[in-house]
C-alpha beads as a LAMMPS data file, in Angstrom:
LAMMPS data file: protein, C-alpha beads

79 atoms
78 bonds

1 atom types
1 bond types

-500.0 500.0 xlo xhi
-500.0 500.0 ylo yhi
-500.0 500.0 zlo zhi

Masses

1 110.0

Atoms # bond

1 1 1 -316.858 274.140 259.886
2 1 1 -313.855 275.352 258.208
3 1 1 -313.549 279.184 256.845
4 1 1 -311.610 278.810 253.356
5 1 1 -309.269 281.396 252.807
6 1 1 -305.664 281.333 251.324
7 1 1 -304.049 281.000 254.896
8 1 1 -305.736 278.126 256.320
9 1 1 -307.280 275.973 253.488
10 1 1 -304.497 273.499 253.745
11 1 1 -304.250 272.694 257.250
12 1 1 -308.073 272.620 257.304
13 1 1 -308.593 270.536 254.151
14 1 1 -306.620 267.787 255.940
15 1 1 -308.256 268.284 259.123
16 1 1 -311.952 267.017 257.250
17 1 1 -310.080 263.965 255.774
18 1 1 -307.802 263.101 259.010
19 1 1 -310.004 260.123 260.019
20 1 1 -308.933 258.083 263.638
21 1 1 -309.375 254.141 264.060
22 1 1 -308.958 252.434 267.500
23 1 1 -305.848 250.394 266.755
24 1 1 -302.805 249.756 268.777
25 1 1 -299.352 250.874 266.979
26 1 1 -298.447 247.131 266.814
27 1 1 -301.620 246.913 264.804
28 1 1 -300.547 249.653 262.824
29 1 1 -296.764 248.985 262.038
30 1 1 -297.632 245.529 260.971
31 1 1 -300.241 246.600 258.624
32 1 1 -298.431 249.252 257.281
33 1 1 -295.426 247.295 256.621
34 1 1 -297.525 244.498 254.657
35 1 1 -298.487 247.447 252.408
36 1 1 -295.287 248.578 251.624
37 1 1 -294.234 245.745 250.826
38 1 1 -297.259 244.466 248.769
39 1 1 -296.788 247.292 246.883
40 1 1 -293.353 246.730 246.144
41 1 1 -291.314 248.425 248.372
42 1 1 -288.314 247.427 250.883
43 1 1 -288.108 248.457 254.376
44 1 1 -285.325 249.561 254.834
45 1 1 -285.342 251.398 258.670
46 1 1 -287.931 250.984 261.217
47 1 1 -288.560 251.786 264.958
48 1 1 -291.800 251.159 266.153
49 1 1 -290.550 253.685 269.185
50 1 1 -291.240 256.879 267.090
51 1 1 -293.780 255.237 264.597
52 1 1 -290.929 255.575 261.679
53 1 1 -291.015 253.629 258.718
54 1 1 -288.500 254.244 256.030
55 1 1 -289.145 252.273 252.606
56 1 1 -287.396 252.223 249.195
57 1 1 -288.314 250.791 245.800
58 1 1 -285.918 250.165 242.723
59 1 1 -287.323 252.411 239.725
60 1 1 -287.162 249.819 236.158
61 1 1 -287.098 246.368 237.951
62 1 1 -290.606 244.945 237.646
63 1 1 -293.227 245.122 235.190
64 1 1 -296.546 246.550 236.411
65 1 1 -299.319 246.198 234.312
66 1 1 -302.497 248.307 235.051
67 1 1 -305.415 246.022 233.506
68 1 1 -304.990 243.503 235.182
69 1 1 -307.522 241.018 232.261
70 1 1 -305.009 241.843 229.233
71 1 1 -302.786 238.921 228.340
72 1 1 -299.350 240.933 228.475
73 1 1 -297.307 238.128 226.048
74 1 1 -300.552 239.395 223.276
75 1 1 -299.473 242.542 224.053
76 1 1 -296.019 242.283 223.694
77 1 1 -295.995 239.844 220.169
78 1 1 -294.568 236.755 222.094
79 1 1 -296.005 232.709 222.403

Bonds

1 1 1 2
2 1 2 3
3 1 3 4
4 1 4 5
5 1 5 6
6 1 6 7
7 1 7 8
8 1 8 9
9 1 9 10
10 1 10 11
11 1 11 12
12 1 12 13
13 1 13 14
14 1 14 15
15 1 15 16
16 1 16 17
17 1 17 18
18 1 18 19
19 1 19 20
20 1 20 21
21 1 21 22
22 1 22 23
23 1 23 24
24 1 24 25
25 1 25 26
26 1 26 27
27 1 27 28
28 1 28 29
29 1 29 30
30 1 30 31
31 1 31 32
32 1 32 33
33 1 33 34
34 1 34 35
35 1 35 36
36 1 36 37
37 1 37 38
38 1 38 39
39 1 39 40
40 1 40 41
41 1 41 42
42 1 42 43
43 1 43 44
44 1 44 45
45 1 45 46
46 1 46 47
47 1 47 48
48 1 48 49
49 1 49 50
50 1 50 51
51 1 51 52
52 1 52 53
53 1 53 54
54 1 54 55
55 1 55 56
56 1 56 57
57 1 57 58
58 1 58 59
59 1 59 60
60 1 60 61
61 1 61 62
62 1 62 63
63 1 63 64
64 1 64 65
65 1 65 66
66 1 66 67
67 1 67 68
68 1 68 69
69 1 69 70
70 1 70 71
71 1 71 72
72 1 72 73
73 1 73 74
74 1 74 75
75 1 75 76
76 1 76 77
77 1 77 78
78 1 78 79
């Protein structure tokens, strides 16, 4: 059980949400690459070595629409 107090509430805080899976780091890599990239992003660096992913995504490019049952050409005034 965690004390809270100003010093340590961080670092214990993560601690109680840190959860561990039995997964190799091939397992891992992969999956975390198809997430970048489903959600947009380019990977730009990797090494699987060190467990470093390094991702970038280009700000204006794509529309994103949040609900996803709205026609967006109602929205917008267009046939």
């Amino acid at each position: 059980m965690c004390i809270y107090d100003a010093r340590t509430y961080n670092s214990c805080k993560r601690a109680t949400e840190t959860k561990e899976y039995e997964v190799s780091t091939k397992e891992l890599i992969t999956a975390s690459i198809g997430t970048f990239q489903d959600l947009g992003y380019t990977i730009d660096v990797l090494n699987a070595e060190f467990g470093l992913i390094t991702a970038s995504k280009k700000q204006g490019t794509t529309a994103t629409r949040t609900n996803l049952e709205e026609d967006p050409l109602k929205l917008s005034g267009a046939h």
